[in-house]
C-alpha positions as CSV (number, residue, x, y, z in Angstrom):
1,X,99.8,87.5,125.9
2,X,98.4,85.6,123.4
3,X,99.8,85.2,120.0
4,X,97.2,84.6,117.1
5,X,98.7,84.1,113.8
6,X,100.4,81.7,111.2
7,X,104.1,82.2,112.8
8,X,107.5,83.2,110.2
9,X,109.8,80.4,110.9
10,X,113.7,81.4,110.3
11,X,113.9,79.2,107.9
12,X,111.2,81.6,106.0
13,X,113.2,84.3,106.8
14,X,116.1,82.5,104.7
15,X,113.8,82.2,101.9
16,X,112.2,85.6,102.3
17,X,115.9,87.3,102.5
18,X,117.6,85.2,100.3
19,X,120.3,84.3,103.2
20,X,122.2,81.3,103.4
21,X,123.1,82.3,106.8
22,X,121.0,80.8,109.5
23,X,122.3,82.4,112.7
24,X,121.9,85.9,110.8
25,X,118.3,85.4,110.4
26,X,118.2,84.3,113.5
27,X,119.5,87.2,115.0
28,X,117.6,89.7,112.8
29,X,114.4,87.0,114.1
30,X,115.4,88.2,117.5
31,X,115.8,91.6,116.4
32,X,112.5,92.4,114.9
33,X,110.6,90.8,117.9
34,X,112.4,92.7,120.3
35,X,111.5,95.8,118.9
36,X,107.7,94.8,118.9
37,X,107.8,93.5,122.5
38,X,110.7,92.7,125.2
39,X,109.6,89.3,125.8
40,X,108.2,88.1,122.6
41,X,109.3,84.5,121.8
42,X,107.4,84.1,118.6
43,X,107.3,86.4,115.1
44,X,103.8,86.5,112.6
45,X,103.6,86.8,109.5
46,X,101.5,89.8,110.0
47,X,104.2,91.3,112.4
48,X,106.9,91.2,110.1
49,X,104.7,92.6,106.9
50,X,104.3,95.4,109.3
51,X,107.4,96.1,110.6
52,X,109.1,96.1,107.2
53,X,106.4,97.6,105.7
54,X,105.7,95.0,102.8
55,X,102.6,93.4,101.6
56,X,101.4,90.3,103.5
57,X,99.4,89.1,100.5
58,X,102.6,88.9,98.6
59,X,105.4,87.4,101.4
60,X,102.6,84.5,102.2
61,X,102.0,84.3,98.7
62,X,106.2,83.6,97.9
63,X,106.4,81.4,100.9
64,X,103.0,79.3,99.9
65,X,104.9,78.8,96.8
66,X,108.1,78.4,97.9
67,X,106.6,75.5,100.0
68,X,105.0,73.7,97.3
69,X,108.2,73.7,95.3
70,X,110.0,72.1,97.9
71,X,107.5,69.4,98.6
72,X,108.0,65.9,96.6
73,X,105.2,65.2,94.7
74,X,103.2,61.4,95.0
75,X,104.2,59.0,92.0
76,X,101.4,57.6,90.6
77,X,101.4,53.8,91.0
């Protein structure tokens, strides 16, 4: 099977749940791809939008932004 997609890191699960807790995103990770297929080793975007039912315009929107406030911006020399 081959996945197409940008792929939701646990780490954006953090973010997107507001968790400190990485081991309980990981599990709910596992959780949410085991409901879609057996053997699935990898999570979209797409896939969790749809299996929680939210808006992917809005989650890659947060994490976009999330992303660019965590990146160091270049001093100007």
């Amino acid at each position: 099977m081959l996945d197409n997609g940008i792929f939701l890191s646990i780490k954006d699960m953090m973010r997107l749940t507001g968790s400190n807790n990485y081991f309980s995103c990981a599990h709910y990770h596992r959780a949410i791809r085991d409901s879609i297929s057996a053997n699935k080793k990898k999570l979209t975007i797409r896939e969790y939008c749809d299996h929680e039912k939210i808006d992917f315009d809005y989650v890659w929107k947060f994490l976009r932004e999330e992303e660019n406030k965590n990146t160091p911006k270049k001093a100007n020399k």
